[in-house]
C-alpha positions in Angstrom: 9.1 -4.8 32.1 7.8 -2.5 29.3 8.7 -2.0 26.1 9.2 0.1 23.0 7.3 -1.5 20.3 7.7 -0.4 17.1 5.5 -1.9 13.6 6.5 -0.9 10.2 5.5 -1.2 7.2 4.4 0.3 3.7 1.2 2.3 3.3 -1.8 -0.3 2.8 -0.3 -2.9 5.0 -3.0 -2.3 8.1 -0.7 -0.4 10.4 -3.8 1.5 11.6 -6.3 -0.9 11.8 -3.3 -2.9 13.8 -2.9 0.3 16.1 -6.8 -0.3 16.8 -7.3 -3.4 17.3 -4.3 -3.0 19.7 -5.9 -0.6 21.6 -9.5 -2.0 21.6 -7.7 -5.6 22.8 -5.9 -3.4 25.7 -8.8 -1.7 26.6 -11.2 -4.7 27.2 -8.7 -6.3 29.6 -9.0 -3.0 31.6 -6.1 -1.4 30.5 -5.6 2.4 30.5 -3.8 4.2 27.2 -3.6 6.7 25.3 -3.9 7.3 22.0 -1.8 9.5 19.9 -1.0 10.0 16.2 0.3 13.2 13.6 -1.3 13.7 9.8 -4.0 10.9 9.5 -6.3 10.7 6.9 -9.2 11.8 8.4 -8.3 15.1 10.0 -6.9 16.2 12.9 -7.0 14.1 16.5 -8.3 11.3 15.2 -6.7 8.0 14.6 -8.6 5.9 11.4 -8.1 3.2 9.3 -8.9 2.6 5.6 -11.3 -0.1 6.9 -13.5 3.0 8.1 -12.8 2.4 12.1 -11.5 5.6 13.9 -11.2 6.2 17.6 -10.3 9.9 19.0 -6.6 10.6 19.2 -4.1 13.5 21.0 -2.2 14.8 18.0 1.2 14.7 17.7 2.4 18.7 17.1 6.3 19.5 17.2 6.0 21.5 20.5 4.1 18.4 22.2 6.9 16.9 24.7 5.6 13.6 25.9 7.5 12.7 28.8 5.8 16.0 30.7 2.4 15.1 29.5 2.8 11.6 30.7 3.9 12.8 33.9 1.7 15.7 34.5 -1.3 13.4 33.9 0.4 10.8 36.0 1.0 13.6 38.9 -2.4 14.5 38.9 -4.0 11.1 39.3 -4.3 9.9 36.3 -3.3 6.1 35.1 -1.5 5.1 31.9 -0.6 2.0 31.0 0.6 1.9 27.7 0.6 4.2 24.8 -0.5 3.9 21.2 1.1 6.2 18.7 0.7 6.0 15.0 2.1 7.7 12.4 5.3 7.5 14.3 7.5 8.4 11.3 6.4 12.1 11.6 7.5 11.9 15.1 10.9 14.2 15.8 14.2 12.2 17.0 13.0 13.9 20.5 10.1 12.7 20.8 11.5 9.3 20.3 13.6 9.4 22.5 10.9 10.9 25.2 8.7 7.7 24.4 11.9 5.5 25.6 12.3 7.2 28.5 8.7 7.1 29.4 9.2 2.8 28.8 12.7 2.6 31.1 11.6 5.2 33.9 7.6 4.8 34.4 7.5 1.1 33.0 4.5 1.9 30.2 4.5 0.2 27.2 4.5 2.5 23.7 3.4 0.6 20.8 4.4 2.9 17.6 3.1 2.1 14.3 4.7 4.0 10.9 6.7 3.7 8.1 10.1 3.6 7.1 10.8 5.7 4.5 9.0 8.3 2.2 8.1 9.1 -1.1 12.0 9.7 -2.2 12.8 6.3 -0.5 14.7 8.1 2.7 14.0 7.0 6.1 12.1 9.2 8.0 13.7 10.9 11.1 11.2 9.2 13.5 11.7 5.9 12.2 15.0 5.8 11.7 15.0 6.6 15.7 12.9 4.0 16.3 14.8 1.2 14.6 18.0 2.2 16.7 16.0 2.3 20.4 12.8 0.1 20.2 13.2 -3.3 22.2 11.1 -5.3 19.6 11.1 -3.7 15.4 8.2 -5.7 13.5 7.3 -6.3 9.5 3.7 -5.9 9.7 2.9 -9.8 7.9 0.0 -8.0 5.7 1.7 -7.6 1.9 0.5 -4.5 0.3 1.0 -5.0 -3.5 2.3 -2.9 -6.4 0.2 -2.8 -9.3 2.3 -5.8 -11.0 1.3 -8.6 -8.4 4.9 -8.3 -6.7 5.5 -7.2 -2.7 5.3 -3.4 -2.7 8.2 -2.0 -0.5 8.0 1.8 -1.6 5.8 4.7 -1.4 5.8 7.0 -4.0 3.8 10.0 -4.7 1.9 11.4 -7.7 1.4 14.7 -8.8 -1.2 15.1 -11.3 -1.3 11.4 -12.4 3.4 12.0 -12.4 5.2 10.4 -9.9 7.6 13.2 -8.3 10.6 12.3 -6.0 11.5 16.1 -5.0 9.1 18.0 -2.4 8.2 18.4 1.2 7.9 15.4 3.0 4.7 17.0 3.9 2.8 18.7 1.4 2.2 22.3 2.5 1.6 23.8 -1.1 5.0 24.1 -2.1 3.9 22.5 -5.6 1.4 25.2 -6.5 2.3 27.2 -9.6 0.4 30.6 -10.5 -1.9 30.3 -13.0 -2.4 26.8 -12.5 -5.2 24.7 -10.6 -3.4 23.2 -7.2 -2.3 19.7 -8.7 -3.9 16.2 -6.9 -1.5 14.8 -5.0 -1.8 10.7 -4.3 0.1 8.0 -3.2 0.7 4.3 -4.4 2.9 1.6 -3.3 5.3 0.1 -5.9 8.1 -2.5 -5.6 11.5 -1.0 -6.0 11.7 -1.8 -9.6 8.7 0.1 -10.7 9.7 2.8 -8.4 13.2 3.1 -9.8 11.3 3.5 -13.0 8.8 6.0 -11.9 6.3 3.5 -13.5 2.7 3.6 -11.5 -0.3 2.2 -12.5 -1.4 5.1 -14.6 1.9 5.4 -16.4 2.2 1.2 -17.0 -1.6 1.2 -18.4 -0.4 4.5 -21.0 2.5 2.4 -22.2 0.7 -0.7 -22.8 -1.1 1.3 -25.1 2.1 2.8 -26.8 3.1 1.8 -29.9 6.7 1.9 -28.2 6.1 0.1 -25.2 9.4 -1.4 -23.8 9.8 -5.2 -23.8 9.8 -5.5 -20.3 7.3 -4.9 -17.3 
C-alpha cells in the first residue's frame, strides 16, 4: 500500500538534501519518480540543497493539477512509482489533496518535504493540509540552531538586517519604497523566545555592545 509521507521541519534542517537522497536511494533500486518542487533556491525547476546537490525538478505552478499529469503520463505509457515533492508548504490545499488521491487510487507513494509555518509563525496552507491527510508526519531528527545554541523552531525574516513579521508570504516587491534601494531580504531560524523578541543574530551582537543591554539573553 502507498503512502502520503510528509517531513517537516525548520529551514537548515536538510529537508532537501533528505528529498535527494530519497530520490537517488529510489532510483538505484529501479524505481521510477518524479521529481517536483515550487520557489527553491536555485531557480526555477530545479530541486537543490545547501550542500550544493541539485537534480532537475517539474515546478510546482498554481494551475499545475497533479492528479491529471499523473494520469496523462500514466495513459500514455509512462511509469511512476512514487513522487518527490519539496517545498510542499507552497503547495495549495488542492493540490494536497490531488497527491492523496493519487496515493489511495493509483497506489504511488508521495514523499513531501516542507515546513510548517512562515516568517509570522502561521502554518502554511499546504502544510497544514498535509498534517490532517498524510499517513505518516515526520520531525526531520537534524536540529537547526538559533544563534543562542538552543533548538531553532521559527523562521523569521529580515529586512535590511530588521526582522519584519508583516508581508507576502512570498516576496514579490511589495516592500520596495520609491526612492529607496530594494531592501535585502534574509532568513534565520530562531527559537521562539528570540523570535517573540525580534532578536536575530545581528540585533543580539548590537546589544551586547549597548550600553543598555538587557540582563537577559
Amino acid at each position: 500500500m502507498a503512502d502520503l509521507n510528509f517531513y517537516s521541519g525548520t529551514m537548515d534542517c536538510g529537508k532537501s538534501t533528505l528529498a535527494l537522497q530519497l530520490d537517488h536511494n529510489h532510483r538505484t533500486r529501479g524505481r521510477v519518480g518524479r521529481v517536483f518542487t515550487s520557489h527553491d533556491r536555485a531557480g526555477e525547476a530545479t530541486l537543490s540543497s545547501r550542500l550544493g546537490l541539485e537534480v532537475h525538478a517539474i515546478e510546482v505552478t498554481p494551475s499545475l493539477n497533479f492528479w491529471d499529469k499523473v494520469v496523462g503520463e500514466l495513459t500514455h505509457g509512462g511509469r511512476i512509482d512514487y513522487l518527490v515533492c519539496d517545498e510542499a508548504q507552497f503547495y495549495s490545499r488542492e493540490q494536497i489533496d490531488q497527491l492523496a488521491k493519487i496515493v489511495d487510487e493509483l497506489d504511488i507513494d508521495v514523499f513531501a518535504f516542507g515546513i510548517l509555518s512562515d516568517f509570522r509563525t502561521q502554518l502554511f496552507e499546504g502544510s497544514a493540509r498535509l498534517v490532517e491527510l498524510a499517513d505518516r508526519f515526520l520531525t526531520l531528527q537534524v536540529e537547526a540552531l538559533c544563534w543562542c545554541g538552543k533548538r531553532a523552531t521559527h523562521n523569521a525574516r529580515t529586512e535590511d538586517g530588521i526582522m519584519v513579521t508583516e508581508g507576502e508570504v512570498i516576496v514579490v516587491g511589495d516592500v520596495d519604497v520609491p526612492d529607496r534601494p530594494a531592501p535585502t531580504v534574509g532568513y534565520e531560524v530562531l527559537c521562539r523566545r528570540h523570535h517573540r523578541r525580534r532578536m536575530t543574530a545581528a540585533s543580539a551582537r548590537a546589544a551586547a555592545l549597548s550600553p543598555d543591554v538587557l540582563p537577559f539573553p
